[in-house]
C-alpha positions in Angstrom: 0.0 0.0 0.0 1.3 3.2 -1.3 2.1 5.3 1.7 0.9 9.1 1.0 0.7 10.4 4.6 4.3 9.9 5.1 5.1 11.9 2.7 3.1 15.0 3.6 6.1 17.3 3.4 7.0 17.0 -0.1 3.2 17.5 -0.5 3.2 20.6 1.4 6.8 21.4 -0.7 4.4 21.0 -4.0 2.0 23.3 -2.5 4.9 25.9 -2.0 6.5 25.9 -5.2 2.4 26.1 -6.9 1.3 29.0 -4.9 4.3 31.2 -3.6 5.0 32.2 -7.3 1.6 34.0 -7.8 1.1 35.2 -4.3 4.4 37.4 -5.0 2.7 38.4 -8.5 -0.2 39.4 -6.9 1.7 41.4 -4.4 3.4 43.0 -7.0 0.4 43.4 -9.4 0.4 41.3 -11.5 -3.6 41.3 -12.3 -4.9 42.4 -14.9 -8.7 43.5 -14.5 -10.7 43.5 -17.9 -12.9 46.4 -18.8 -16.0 45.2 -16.5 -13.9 46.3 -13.8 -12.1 49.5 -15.2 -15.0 50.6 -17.9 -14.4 51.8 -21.2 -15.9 52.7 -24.5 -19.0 51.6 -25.6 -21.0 52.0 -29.1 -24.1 50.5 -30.8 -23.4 50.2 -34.7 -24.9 48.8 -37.6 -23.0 47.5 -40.5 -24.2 47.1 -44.5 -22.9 43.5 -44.6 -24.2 42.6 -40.8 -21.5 40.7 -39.1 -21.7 38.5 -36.2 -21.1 39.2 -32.6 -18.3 36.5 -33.2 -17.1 38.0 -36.7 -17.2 41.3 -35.0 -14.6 39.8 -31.9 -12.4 38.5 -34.5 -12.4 41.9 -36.4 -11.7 43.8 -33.5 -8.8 41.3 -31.5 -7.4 41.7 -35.3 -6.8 45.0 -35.1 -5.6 44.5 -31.4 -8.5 45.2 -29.1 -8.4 42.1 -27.4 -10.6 42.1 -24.2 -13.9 43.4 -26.1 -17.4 42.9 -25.6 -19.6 42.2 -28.7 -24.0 41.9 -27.9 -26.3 41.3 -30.6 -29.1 43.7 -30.2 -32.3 44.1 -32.5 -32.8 45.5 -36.3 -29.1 43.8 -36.6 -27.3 46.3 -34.1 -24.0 44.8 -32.2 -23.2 46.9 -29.0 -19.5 46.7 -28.5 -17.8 47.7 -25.5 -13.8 47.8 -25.2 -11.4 49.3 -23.3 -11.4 53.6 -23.3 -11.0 54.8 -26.9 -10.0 58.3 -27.3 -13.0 60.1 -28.4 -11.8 63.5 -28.6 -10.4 64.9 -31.9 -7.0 66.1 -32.0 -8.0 69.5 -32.9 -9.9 70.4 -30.0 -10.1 74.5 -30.4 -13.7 74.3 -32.3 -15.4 71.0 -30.6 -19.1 73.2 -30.6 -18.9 74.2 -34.4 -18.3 70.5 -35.3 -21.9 69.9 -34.1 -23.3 72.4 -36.2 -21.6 72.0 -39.1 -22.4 68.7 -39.0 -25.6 69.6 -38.5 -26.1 72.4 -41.3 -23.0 72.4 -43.1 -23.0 75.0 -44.9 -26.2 76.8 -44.1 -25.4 77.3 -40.8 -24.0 80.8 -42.5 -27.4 82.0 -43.6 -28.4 81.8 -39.8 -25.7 83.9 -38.8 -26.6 85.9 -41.3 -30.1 86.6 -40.7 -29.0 86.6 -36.9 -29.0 90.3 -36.8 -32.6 91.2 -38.4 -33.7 88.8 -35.8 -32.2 89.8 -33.1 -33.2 93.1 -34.1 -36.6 93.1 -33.9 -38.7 90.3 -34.8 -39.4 87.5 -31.7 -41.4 85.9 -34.3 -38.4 85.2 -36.2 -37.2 82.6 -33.6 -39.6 80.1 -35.3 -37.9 80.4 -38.6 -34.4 79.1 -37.0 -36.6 76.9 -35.1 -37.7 75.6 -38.8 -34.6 75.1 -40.0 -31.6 73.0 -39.7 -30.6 74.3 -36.5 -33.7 73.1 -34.0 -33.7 70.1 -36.5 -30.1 69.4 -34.8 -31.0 69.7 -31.5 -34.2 67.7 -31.8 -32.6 64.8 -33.7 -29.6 63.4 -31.7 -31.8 60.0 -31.0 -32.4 59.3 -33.9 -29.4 60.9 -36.4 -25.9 60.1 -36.5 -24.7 62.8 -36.9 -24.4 63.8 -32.6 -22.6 60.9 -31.9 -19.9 61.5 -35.3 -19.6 65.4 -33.8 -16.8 64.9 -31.3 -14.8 62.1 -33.6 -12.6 63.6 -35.7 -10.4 62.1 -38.5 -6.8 61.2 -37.2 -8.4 60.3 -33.4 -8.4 56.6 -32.9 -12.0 55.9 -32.4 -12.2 57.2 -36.2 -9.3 55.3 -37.1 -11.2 52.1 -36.0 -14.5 53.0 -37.9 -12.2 53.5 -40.9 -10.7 49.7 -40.3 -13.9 48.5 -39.4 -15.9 50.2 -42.5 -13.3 48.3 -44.8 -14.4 45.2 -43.2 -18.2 45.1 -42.9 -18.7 48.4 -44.9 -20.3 51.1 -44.3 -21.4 51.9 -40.6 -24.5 53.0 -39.1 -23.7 54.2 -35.7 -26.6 55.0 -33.0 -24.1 55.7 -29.3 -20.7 56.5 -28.8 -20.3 56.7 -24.9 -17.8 56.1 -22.1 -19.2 53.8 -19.7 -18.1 52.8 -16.2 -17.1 49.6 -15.2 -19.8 47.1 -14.5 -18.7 45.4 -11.4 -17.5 48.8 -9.0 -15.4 48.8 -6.1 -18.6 48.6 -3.6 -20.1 45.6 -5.4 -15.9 44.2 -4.9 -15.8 44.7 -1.0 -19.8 43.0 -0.4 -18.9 40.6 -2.4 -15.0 39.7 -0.4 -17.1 40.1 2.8 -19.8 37.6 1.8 -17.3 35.4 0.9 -15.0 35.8 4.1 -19.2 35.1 5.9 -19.4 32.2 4.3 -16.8 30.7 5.0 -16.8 31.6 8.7 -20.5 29.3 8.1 -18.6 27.0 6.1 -15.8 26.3 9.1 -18.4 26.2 11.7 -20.2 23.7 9.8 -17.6 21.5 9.3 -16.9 21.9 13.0 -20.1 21.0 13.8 -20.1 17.9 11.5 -16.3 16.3 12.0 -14.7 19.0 14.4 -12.9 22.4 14.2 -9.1 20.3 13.1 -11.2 18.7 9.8 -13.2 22.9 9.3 -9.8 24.5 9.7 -7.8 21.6 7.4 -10.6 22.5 4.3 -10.3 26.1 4.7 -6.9 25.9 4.3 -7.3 23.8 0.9 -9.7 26.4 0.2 -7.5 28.7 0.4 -4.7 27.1 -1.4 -6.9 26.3 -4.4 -8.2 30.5 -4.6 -4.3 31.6 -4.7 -2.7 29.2 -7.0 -6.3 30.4 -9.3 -5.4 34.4 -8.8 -1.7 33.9 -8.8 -1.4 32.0 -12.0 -3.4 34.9 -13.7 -1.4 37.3 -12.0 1.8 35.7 -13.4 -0.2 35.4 -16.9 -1.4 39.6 -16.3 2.2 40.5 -15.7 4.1 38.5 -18.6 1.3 38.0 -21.3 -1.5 40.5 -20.6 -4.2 38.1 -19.6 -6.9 40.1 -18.3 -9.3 38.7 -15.7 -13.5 39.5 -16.0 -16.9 39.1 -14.5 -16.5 35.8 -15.3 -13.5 34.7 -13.7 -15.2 36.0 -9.8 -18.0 33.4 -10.8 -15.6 30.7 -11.5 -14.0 31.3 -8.3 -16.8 30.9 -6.1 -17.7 27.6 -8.4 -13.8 26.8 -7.5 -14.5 27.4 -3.8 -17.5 25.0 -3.7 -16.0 22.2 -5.6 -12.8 22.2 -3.4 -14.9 21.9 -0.6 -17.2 19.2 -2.0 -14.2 17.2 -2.8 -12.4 17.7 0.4 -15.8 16.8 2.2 -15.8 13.1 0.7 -12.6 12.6 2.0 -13.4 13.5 5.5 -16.8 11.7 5.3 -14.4 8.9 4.9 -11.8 9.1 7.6 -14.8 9.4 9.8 -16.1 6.3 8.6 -12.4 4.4 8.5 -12.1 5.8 12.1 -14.8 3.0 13.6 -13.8 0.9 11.1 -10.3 0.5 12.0 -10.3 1.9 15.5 -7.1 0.0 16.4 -4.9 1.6 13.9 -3.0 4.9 14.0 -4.5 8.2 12.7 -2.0 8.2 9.9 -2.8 5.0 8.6 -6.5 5.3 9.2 -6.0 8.7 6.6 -4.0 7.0 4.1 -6.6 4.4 3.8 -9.0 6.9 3.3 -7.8 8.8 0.5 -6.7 5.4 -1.1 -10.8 4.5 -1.3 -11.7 7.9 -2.4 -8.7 8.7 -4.6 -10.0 6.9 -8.1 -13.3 8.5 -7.2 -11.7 12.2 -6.9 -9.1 11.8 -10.2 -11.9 10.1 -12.5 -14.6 12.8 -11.8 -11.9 15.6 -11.8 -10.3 14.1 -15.4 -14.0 14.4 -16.9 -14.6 17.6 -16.2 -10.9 18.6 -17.1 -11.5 17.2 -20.4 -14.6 19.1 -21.1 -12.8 22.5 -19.7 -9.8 21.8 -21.6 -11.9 21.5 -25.0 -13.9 25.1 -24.0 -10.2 26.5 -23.1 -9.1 25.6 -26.8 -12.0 25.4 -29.2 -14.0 27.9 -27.1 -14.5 31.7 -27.9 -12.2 33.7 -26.6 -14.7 35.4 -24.4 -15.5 32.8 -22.0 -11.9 31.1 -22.0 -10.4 33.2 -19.2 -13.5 31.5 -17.3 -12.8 28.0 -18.6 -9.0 28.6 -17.4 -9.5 29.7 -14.0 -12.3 26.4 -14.0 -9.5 24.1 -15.2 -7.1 25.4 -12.5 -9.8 25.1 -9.4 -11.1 21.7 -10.7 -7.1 20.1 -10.6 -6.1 21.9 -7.9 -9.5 21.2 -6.0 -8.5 17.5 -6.2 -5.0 17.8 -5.5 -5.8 19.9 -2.4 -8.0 17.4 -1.2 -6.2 14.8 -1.3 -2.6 16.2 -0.7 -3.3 19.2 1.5 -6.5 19.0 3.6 -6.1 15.3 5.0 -2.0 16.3 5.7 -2.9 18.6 7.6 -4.9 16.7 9.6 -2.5 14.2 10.2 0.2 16.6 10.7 -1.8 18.5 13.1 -2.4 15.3 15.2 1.0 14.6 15.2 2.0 17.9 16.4 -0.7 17.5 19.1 0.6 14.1 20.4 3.9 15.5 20.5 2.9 18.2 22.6 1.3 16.0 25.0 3.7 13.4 25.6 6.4 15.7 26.4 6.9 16.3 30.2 5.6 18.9 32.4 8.4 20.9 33.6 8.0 21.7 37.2 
């Protein structure tokens, strides 16, 4: 029988090298957080030949905008949000004629024109302006283009990028230009770290409850291993590649946290059992049994859903594979943390324990 409790210490050494790595990236930055964390730009758009939310994500990582946002909306509209796009043109000393010209070209003359017979005299005469292309302007912003082409000007990048696009898809129809805020703000951040630090103060003091505070403290701890070697490997891939994490990757977490803990659960449920079982034997050995029994259980169920993760990692669109990745990571590490972490420490903590109590009293 293969003995893996008496190697615990490489274990833990394993556990070292895995997580110590990204904690120090994190430390030092390495993250990356994607545009539902910082905000960006964000336009609705029509094209003539009507591309694909997908076509449109290829287009745009093409021209290097990588961590974009493509919706299909109605009437064949994509909203597309990416990181801030400079929206202001480079000649910034006439930004309120461009919405007039726009708007009138070049009648706006005649207006300023007739601005001094109607200024002189006739009030009336405000309906005439209010005829023409001026009023027309300010009434039409919802529906026209026009308001949301006045602050672009050629030479600025957003242009640039309708340019590339138009070349693509051909000519575009766009209904909002806008800078948006980030979707997942610093409040919704902190709730969201303290519901997670509440459940797992319920999660330790069920686990207390059920096998006894050692076995609750021994899963946080796997927990915990299993969230940093997660954040630190995207941290390492932030800092040397760019790899930007999203909404998505907090959800796979918490799925991370709840499958570590499901998996460490069945191997407690066993030691518990292996405990009546085999009360003559030591601790140690009643462990190593148990994660022996549950071991082909763990690795076979963890392999299948590697497998399927693997596939969405590689053949998946890019937009969910920062999820798929951080799933991948939590689902091996889940199982190796289980297994190699959580039922060490118990034994390592009982060791420790009958150490300490076995050693004289000094008087």
């Amino acid at each position: 029988m293969y003995d893996i409790v008496g190697k615990r210490n490489l274990w833990f050494a394993v556990s070292a090298i895995l997580t110590i790595p990204g904690l120090l990236f994190i430390l030092i930055g390495g993250l990356k957080p994607s545009i539902d964390f910082t905000g960006g730009t964000e336009w609705e758009v029509r094209y003539a030949q009507e591309p694909t939310s997908a076509e449109m994500t290829d287009a745009l990582s093409d021209l290097g905008y990588d961590d974009v946002v493509v919706t299909s909306l109605p009437d064949d509209f994509l909203r597309i949000r990416t990181k801030p796009i400079d929206l202001i043109p480079a000649e910034t000393d006439a930004p309120a004629p461009s919405a007039s010209a726009s708007a009138t070209d070049g009648a706006s003359a005649e207006p300023s024109a007739s601005a001094e017979p109607s200024a002189s005299a006739e009030p009336s005469a405000s309906a005439e302006p209010s005829a023409s292309a001026e009023p027309s302007a300010s009434a039409e912003p919802s529906e026209s283009v026009e308001p949301t082409q006045a602050p672009i000007a050629e030479g600025t990048e957003f242009a640039d990028l309708e340019d590339d696009l138009a070349a693509r898809f051909g000519e575009g129809e766009p209904r909002l230009v806008r800078t948006v805020g980030p979707i997942i703000g610093a409040d919704l951040i902190r709730s969201s770290a303290i519901l997670i630090i509440i459940g797992e103060i319920f999660l330790l003091g069920y686990l207390w409850m059920r096998f006894g505070f050692r076995f609750g403290t021994a899963a946080i701890v796997a927990l915990l291993h299993d969230v940093i070697l997660v954040v630190g490997t995207f941290a390492i891939l932030g800092f040397f590649f760019n790899v930007e994490f999203d909404a998505l990757f907090v959800t796979a977490l918490l799925t991370i946290i709840a499958f570590s803990v499901h998996d460490t659960i069945v191997v407690f449920d066993r030691i518990r059992e292996n405990r009546i079982r085999h009360a003559g034997e030591t601790f140690g050995a009643i462990v190593n049994h148990s994660i022996l029994q549950t071991m082909s259980r763990s690795i076979i169920t963890s392999v299948t859903v590697a497998v399927t993760l693997g596939a969405l990692v590689v053949l998946g669109p890019p937009t969910i594979r920062t999820f798929g990745l951080a799933l991948l990571l939590g689902v091996l590490s889940g199982t190796y943390s289980s297994i190699f972490n959580a039922a060490q420490i118990l034994v390592a903590w009982q060791d420790w324990d009958a150490k300490r109590k076995a050693r004289p009293v000094r008087t």
